[in-house]
PDBQT receptor file of N, H, CA, C and O in Angstrom, charges set to zero:
ATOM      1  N   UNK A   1      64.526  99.503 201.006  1.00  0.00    +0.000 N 
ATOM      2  CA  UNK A   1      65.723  99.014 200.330  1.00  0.00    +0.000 C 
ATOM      3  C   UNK A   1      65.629  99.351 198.851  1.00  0.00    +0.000 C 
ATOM      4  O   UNK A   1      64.458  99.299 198.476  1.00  0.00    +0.000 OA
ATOM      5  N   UNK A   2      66.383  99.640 198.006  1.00  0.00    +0.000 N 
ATOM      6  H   UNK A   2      67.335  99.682 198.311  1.00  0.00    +0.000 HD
ATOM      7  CA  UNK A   2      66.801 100.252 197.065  1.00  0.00    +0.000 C 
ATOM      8  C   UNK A   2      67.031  99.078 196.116  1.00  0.00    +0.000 C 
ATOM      9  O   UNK A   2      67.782  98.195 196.529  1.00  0.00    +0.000 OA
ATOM     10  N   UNK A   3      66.503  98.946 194.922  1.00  0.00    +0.000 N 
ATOM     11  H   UNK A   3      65.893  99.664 194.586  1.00  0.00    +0.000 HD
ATOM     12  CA  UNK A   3      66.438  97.996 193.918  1.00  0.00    +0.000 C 
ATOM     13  C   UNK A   3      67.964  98.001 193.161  1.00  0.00    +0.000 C 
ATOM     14  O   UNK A   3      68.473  99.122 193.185  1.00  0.00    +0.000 OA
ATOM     15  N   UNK A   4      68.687  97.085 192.575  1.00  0.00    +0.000 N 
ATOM     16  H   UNK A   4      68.273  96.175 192.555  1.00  0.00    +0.000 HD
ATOM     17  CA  UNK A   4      69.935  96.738 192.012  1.00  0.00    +0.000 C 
ATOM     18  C   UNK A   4      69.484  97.809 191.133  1.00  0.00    +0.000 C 
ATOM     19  O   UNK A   4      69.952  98.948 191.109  1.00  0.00    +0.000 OA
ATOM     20  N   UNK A   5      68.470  97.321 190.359  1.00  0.00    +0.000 N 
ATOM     21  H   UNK A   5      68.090  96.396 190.378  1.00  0.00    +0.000 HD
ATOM     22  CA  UNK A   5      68.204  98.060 188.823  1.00  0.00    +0.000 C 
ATOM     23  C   UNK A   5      67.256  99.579 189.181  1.00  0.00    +0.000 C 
ATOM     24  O   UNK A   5      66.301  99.722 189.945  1.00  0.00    +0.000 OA
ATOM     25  N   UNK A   6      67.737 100.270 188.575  1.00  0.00    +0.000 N 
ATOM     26  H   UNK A   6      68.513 100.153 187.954  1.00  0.00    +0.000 HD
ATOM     27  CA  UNK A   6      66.681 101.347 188.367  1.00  0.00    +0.000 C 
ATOM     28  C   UNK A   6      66.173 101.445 186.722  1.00  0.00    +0.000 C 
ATOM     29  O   UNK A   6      66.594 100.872 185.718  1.00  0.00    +0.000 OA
ATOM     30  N   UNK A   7      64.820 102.670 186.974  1.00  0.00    +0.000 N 
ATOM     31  H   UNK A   7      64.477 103.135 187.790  1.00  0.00    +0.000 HD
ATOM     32  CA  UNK A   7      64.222 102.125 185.915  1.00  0.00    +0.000 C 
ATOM     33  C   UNK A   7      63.992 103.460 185.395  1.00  0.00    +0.000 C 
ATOM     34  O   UNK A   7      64.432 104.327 186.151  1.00  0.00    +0.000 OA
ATOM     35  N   UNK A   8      63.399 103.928 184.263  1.00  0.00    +0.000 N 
ATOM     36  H   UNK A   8      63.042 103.225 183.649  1.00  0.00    +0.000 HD
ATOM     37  CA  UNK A   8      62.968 105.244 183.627  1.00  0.00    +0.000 C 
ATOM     38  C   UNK A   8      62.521 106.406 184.635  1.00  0.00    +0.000 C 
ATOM     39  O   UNK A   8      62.935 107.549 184.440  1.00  0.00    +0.000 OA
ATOM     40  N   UNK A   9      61.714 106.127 185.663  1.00  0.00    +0.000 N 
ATOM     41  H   UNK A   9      61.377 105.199 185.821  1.00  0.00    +0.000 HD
ATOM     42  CA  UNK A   9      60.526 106.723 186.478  1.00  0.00    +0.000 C 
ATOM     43  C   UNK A   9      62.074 107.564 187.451  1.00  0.00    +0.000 C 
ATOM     44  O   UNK A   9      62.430 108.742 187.426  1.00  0.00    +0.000 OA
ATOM     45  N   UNK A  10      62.602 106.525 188.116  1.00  0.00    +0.000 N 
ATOM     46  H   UNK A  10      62.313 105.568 188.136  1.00  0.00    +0.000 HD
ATOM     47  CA  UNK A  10      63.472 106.635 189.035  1.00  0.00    +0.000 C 
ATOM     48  C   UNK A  10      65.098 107.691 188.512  1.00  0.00    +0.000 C 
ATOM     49  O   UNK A  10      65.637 108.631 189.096  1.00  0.00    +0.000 OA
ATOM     50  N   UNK A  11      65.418 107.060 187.332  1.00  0.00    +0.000 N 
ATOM     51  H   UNK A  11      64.981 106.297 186.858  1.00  0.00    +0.000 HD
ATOM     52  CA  UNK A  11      65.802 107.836 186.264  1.00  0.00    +0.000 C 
ATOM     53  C   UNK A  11      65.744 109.734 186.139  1.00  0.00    +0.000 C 
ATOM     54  O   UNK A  11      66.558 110.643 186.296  1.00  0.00    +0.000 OA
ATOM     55  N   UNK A  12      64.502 109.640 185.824  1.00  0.00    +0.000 N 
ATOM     56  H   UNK A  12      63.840 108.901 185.696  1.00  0.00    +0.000 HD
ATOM     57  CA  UNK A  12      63.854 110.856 185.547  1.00  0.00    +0.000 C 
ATOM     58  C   UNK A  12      64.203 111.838 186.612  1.00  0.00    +0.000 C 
ATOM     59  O   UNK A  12      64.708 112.925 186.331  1.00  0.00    +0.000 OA
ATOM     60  N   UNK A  13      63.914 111.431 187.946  1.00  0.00    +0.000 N 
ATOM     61  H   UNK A  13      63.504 110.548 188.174  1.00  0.00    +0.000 HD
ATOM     62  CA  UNK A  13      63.423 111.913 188.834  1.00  0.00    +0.000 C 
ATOM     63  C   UNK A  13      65.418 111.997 189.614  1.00  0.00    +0.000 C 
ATOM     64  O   UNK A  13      65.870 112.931 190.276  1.00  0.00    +0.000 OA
ATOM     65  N   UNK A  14      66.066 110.886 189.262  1.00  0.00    +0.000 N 
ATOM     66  H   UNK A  14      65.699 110.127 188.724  1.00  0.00    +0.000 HD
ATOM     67  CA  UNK A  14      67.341 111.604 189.567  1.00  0.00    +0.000 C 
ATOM     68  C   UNK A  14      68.099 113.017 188.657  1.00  0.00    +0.000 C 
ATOM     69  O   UNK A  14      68.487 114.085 189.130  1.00  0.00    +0.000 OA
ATOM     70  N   UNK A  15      68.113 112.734 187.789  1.00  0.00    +0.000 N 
ATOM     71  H   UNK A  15      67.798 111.867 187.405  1.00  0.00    +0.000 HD
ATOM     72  CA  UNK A  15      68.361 113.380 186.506  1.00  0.00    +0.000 C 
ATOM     73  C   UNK A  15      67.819 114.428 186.190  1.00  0.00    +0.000 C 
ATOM     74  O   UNK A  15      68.517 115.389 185.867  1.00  0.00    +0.000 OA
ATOM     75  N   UNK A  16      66.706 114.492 186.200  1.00  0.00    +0.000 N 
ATOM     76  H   UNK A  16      66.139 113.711 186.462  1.00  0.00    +0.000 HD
ATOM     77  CA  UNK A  16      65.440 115.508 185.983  1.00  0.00    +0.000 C 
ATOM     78  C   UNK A  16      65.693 115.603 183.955  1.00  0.00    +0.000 C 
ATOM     79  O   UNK A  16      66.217 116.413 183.192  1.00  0.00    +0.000 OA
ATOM     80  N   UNK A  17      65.159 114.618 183.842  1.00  0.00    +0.000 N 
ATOM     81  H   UNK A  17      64.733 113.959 184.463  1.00  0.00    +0.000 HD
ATOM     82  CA  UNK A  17      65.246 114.306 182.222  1.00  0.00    +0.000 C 
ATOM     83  C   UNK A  17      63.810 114.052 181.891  1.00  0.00    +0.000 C 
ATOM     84  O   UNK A  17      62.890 114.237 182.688  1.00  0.00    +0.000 OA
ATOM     85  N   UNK A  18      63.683 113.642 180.737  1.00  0.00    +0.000 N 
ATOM     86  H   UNK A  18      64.431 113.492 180.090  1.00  0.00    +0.000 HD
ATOM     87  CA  UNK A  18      62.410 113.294 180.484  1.00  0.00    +0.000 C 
ATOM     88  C   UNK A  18      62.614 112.319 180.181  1.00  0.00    +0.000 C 
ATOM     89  O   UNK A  18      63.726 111.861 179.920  1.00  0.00    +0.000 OA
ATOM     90  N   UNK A  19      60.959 111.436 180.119  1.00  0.00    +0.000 N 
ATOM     91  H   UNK A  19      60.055 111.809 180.330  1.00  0.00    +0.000 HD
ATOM     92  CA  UNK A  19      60.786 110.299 180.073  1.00  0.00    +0.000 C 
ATOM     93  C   UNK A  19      61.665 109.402 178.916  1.00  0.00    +0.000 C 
ATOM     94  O   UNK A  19      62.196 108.325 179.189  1.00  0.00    +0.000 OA
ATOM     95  N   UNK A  20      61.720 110.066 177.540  1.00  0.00    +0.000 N 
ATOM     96  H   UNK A  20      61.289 110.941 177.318  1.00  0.00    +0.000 HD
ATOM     97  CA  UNK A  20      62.277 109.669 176.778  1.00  0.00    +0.000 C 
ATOM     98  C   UNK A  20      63.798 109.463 177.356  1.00  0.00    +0.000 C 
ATOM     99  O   UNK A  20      64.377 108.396 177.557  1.00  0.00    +0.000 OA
ATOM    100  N   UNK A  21      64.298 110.871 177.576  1.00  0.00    +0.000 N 
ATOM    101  H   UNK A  21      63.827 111.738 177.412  1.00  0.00    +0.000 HD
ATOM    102  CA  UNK A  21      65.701 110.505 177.102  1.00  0.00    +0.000 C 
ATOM    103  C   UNK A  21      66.383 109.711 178.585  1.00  0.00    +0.000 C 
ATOM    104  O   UNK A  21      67.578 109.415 178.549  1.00  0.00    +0.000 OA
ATOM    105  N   UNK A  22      65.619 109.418 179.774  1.00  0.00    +0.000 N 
ATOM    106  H   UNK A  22      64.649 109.659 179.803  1.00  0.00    +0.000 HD
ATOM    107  CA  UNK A  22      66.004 108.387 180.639  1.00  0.00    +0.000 C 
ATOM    108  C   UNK A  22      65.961 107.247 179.940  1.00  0.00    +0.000 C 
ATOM    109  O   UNK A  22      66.836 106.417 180.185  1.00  0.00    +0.000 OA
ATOM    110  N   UNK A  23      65.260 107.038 179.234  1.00  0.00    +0.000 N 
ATOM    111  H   UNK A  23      64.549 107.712 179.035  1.00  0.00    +0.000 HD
ATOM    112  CA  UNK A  23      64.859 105.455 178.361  1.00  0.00    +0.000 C 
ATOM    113  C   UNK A  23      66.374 105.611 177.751  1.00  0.00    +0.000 C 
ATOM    114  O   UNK A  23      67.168 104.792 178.215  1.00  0.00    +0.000 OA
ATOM    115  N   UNK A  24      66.942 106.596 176.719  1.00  0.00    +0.000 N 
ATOM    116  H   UNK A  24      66.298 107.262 176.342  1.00  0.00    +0.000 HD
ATOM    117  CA  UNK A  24      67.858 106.571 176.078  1.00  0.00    +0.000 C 
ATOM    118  C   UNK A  24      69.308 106.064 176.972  1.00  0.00    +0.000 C 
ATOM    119  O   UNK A  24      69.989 105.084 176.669  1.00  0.00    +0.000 OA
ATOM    120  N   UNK A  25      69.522 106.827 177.919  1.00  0.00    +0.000 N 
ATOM    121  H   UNK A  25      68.969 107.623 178.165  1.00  0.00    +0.000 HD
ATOM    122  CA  UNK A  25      70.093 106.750 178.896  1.00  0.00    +0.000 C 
ATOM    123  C   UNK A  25      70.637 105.609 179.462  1.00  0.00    +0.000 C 
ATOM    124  O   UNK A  25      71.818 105.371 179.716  1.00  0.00    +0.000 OA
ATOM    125  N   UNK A  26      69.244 104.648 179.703  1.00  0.00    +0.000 N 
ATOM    126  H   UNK A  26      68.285 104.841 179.497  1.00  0.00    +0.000 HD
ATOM    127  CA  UNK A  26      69.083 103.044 180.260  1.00  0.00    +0.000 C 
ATOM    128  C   UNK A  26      69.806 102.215 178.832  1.00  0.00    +0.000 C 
ATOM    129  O   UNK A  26      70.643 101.316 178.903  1.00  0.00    +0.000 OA
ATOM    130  N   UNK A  27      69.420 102.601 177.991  1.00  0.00    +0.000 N 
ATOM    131  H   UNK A  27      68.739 103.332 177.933  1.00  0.00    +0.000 HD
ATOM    132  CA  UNK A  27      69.665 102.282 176.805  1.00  0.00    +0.000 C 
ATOM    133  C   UNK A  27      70.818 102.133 176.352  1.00  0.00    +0.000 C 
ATOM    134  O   UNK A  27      71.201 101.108 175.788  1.00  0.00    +0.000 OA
ATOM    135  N   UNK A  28      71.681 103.411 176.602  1.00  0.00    +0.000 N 
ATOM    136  H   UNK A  28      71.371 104.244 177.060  1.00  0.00    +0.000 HD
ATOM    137  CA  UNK A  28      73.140 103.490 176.004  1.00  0.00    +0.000 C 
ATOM    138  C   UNK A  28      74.143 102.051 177.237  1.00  0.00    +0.000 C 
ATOM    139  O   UNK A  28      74.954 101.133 177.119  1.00  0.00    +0.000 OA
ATOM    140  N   UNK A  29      73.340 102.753 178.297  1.00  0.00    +0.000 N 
ATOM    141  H   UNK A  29      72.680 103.499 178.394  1.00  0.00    +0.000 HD
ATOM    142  CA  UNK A  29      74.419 101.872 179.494  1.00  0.00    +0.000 C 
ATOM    143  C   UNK A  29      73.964 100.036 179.201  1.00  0.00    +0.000 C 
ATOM    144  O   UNK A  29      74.826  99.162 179.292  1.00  0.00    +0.000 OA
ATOM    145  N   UNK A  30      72.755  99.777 178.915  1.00  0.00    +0.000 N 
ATOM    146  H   UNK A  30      72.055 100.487 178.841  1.00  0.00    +0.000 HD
ATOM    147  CA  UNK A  30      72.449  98.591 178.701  1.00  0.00    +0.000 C 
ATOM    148  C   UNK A  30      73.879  97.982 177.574  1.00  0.00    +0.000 C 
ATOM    149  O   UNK A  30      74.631  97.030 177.783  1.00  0.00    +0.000 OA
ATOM    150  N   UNK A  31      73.853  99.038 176.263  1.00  0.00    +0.000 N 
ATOM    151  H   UNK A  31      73.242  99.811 176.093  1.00  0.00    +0.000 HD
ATOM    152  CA  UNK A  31      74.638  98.298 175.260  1.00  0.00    +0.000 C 
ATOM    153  C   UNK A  31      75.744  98.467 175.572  1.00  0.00    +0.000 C 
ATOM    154  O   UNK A  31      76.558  97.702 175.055  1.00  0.00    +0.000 OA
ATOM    155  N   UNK A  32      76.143  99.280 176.314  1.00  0.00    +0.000 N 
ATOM    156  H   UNK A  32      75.482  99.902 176.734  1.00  0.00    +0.000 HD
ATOM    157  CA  UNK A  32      77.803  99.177 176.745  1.00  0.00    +0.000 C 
ATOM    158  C   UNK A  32      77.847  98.168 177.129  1.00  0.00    +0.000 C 
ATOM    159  O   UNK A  32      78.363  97.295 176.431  1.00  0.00    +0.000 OA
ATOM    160  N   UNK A  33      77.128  97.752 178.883  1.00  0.00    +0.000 N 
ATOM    161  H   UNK A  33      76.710  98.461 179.450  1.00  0.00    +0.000 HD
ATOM    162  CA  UNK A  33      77.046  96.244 179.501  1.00  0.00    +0.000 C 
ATOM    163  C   UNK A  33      77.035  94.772 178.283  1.00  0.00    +0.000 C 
ATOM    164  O   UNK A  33      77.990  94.000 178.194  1.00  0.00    +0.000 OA
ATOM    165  N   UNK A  34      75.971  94.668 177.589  1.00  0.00    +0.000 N 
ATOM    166  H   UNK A  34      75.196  95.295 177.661  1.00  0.00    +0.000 HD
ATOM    167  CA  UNK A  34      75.912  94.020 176.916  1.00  0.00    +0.000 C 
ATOM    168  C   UNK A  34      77.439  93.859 175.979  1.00  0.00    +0.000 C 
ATOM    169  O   UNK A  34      78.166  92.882 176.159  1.00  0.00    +0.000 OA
ATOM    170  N   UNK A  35      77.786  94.962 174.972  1.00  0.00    +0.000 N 
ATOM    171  H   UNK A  35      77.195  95.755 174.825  1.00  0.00    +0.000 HD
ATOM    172  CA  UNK A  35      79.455  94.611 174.954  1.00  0.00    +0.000 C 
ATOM    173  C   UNK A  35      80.226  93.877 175.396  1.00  0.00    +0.000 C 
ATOM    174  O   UNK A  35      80.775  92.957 174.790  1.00  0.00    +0.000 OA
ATOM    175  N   UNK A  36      80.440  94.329 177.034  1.00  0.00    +0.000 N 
ATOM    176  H   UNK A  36      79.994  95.076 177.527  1.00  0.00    +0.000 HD
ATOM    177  CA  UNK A  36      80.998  93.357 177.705  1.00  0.00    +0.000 C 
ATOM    178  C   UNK A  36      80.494  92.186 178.486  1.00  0.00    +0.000 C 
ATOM    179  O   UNK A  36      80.713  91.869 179.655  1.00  0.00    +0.000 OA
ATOM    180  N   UNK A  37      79.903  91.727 177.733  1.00  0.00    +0.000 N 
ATOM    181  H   UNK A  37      79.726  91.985 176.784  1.00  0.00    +0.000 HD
ATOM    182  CA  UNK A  37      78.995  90.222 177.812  1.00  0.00    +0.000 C 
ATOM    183  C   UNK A  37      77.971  90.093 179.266  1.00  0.00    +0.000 C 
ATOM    184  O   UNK A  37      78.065  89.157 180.060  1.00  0.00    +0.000 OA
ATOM    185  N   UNK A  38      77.318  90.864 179.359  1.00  0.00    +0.000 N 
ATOM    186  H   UNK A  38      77.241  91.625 178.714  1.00  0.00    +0.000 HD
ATOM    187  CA  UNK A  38      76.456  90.744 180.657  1.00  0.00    +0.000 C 
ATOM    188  C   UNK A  38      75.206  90.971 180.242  1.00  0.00    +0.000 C 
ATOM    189  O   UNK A  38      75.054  91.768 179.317  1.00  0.00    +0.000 OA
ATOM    190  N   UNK A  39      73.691  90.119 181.021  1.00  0.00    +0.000 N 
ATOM    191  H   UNK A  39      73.815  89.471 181.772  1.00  0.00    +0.000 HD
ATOM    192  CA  UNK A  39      73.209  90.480 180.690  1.00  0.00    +0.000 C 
ATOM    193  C   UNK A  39      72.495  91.528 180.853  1.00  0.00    +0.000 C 
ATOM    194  O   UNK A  39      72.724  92.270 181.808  1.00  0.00    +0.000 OA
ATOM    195  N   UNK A  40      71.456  91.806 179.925  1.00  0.00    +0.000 N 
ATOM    196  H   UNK A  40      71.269  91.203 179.150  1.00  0.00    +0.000 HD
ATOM    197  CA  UNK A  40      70.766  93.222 180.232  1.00  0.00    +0.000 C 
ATOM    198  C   UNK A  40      69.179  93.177 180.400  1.00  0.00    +0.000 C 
ATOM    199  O   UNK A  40      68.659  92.144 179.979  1.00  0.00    +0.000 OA
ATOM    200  N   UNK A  41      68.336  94.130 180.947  1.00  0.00    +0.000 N 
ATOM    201  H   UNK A  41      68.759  94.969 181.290  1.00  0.00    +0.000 HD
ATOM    202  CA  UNK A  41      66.585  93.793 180.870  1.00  0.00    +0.000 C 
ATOM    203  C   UNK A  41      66.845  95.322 180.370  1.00  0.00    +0.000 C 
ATOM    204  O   UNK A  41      67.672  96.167 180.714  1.00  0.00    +0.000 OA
ATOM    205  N   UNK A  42      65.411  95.319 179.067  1.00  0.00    +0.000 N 
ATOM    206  H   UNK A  42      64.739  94.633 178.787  1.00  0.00    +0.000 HD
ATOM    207  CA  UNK A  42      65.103  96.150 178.603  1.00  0.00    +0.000 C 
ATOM    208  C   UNK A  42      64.352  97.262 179.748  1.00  0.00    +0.000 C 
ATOM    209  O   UNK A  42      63.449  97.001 180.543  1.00  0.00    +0.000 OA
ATOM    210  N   UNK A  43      64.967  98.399 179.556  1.00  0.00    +0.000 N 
ATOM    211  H   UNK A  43      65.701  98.611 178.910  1.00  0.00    +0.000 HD
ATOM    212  CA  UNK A  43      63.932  99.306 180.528  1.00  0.00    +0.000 C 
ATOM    213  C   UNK A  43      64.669  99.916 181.728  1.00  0.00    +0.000 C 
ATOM    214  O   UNK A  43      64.518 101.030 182.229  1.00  0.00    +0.000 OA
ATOM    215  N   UNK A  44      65.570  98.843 182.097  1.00  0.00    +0.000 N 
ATOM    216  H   UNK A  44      65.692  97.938 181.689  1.00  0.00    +0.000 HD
ATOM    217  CA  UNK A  44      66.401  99.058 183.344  1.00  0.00    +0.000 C 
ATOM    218  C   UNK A  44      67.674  98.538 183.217  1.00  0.00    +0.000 C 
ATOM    219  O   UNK A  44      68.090  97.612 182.520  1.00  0.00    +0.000 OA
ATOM    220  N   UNK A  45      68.395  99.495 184.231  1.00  0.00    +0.000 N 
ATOM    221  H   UNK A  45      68.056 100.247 184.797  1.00  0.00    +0.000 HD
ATOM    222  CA  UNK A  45      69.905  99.315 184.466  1.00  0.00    +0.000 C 
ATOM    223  C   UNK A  45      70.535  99.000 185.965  1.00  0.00    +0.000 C 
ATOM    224  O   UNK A  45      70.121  99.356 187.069  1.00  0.00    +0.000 OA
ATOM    225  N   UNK A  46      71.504  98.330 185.660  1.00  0.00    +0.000 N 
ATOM    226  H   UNK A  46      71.841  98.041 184.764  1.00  0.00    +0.000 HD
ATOM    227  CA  UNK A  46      71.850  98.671 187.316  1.00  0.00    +0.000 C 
ATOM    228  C   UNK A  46      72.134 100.259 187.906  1.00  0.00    +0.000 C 
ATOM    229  O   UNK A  46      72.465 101.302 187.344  1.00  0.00    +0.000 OA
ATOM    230  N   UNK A  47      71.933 100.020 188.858  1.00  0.00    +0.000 N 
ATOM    231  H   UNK A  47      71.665  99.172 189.315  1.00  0.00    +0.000 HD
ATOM    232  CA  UNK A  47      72.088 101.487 189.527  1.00  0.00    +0.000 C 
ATOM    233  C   UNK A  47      73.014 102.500 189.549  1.00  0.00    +0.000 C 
ATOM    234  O   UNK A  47      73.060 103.717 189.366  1.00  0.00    +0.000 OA
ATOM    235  N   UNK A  48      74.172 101.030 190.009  1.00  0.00    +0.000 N 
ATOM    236  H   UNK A  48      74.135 100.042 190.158  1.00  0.00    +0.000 HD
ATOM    237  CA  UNK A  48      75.602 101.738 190.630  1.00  0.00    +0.000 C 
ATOM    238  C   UNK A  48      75.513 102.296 189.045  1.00  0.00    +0.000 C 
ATOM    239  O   UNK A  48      75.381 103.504 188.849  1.00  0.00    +0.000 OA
ATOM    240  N   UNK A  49      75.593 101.333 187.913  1.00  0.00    +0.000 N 
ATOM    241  H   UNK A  49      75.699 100.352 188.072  1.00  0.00    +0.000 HD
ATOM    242  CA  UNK A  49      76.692 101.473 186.722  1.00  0.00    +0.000 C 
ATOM    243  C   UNK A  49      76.115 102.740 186.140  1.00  0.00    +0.000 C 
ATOM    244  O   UNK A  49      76.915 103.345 185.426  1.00  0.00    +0.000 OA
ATOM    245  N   UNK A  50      74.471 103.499 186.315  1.00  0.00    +0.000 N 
ATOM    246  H   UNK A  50      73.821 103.007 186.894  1.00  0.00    +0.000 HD
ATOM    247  CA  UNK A  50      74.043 104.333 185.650  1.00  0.00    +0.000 C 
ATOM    248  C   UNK A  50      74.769 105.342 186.514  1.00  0.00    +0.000 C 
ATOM    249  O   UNK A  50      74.966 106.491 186.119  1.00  0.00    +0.000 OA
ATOM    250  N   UNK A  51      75.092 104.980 187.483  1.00  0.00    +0.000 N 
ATOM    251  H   UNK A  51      74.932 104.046 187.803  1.00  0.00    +0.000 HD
ATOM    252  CA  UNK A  51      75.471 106.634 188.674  1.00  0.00    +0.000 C 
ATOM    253  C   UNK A  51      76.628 107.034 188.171  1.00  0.00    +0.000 C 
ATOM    254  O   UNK A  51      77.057 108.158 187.911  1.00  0.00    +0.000 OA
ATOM    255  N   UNK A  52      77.249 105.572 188.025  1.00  0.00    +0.000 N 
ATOM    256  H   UNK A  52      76.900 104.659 188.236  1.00  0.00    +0.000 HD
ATOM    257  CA  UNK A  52      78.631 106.017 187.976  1.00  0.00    +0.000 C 
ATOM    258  C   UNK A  52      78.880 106.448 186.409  1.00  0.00    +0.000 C 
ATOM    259  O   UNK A  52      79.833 107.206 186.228  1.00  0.00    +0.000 OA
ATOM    260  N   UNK A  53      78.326 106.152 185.571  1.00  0.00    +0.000 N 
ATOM    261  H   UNK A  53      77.553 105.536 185.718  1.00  0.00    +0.000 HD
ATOM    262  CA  UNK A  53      78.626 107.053 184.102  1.00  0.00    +0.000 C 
ATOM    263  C   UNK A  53      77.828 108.355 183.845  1.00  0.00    +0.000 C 
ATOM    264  O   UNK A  53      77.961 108.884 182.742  1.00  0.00    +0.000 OA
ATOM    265  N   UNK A  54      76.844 109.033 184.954  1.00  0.00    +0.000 N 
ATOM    266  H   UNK A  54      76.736 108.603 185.850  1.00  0.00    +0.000 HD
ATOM    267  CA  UNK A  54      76.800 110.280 185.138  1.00  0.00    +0.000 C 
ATOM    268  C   UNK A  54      77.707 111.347 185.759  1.00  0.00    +0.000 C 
ATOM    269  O   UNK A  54      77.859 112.552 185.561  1.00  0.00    +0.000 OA
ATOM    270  N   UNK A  55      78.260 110.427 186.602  1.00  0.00    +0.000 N 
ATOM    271  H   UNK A  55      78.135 109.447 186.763  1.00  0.00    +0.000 HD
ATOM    272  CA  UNK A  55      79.182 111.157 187.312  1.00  0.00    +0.000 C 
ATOM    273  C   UNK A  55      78.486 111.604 188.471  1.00  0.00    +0.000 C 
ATOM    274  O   UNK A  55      78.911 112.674 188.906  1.00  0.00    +0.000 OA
ATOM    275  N   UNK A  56      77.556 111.103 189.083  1.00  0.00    +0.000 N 
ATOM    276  H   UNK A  56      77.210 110.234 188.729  1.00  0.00    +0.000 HD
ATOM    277  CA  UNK A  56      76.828 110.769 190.312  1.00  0.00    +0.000 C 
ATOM    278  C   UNK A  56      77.973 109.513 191.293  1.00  0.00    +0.000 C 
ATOM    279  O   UNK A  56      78.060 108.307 191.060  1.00  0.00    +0.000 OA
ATOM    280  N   UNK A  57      78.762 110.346 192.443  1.00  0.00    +0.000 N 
ATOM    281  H   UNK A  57      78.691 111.325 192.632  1.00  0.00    +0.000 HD
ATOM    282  CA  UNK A  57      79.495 109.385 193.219  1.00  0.00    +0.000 C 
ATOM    283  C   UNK A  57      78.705 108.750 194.946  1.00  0.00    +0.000 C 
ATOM    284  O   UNK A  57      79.109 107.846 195.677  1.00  0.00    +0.000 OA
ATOM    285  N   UNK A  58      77.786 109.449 195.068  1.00  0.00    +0.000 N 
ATOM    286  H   UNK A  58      77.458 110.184 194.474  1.00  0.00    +0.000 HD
ATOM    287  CA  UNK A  58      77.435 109.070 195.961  1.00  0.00    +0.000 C 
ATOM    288  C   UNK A  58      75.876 108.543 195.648  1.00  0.00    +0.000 C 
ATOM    289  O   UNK A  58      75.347 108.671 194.544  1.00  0.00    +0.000 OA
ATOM    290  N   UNK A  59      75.288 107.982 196.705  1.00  0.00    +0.000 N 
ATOM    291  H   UNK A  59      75.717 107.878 197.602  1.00  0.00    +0.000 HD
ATOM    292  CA  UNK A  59      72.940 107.280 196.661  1.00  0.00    +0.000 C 
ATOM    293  C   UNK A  59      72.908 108.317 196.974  1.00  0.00    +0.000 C 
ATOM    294  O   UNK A  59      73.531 108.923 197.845  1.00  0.00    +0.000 OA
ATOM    295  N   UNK A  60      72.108 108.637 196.222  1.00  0.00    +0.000 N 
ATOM    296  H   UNK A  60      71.603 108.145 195.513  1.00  0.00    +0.000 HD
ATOM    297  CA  UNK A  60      71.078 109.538 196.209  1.00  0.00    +0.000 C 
ATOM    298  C   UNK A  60      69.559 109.098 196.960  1.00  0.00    +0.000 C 
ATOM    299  O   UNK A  60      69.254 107.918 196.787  1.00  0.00    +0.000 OA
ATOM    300  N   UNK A  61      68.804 109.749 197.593  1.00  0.00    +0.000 N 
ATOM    301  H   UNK A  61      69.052 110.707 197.734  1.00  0.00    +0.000 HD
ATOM    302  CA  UNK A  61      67.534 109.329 197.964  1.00  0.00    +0.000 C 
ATOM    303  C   UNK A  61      66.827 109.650 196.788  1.00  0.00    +0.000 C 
ATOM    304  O   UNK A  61      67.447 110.685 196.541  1.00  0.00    +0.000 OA
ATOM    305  N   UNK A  62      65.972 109.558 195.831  1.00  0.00    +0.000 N 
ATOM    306  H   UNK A  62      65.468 108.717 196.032  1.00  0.00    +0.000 HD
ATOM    307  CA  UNK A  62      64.930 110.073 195.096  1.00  0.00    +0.000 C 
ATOM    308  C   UNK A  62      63.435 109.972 195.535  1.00  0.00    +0.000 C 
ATOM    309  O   UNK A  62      62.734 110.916 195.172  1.00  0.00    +0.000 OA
ATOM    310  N   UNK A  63      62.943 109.165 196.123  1.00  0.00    +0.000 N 
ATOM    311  H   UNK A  63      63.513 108.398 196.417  1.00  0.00    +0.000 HD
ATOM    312  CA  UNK A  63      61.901 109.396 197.016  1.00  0.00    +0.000 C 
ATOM    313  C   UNK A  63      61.522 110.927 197.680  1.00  0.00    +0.000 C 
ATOM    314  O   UNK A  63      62.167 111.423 198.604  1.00  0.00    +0.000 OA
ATOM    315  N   UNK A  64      60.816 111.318 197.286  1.00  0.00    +0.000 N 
ATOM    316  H   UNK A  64      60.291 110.916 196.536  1.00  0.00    +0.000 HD
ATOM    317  CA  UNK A  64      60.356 112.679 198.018  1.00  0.00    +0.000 C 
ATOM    318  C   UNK A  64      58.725 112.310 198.225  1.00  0.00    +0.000 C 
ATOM    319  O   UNK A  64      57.973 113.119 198.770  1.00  0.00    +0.000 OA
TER     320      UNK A  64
């Protein structure tokens, strides 16, 4: 089963980014959320909301 939040590692490995700029990434979507009054954990995002502001519409497996 697939965690609400994803995190840098998981990030990376959809994206194929580096470590940093997944952090950035988690980062930007955190302060948008936060904006609109929700809260946030440093490090991680929800899933759907990171997919869906890549423009990722469907789960992806990342597990290999």
């Amino acid at each position: 089963m697939e965690s609400y939040l994803i995190n840098a590692k998981e990030t990376m490995q959809l994206l194929g980014v580096s470590e940093g700029m997944a952090y950035k990434i988690i980062a930007q979507c955190n302060q948008e959320l936060a904006k609109k009054g929700y809260i946030t954990i440093r490090g991680k995002a929800p899933r759907v909301y990171l997919m869906e502001r890549v423009g990722i519409k469907e789960v992806v497996d990342v597990e290999k």
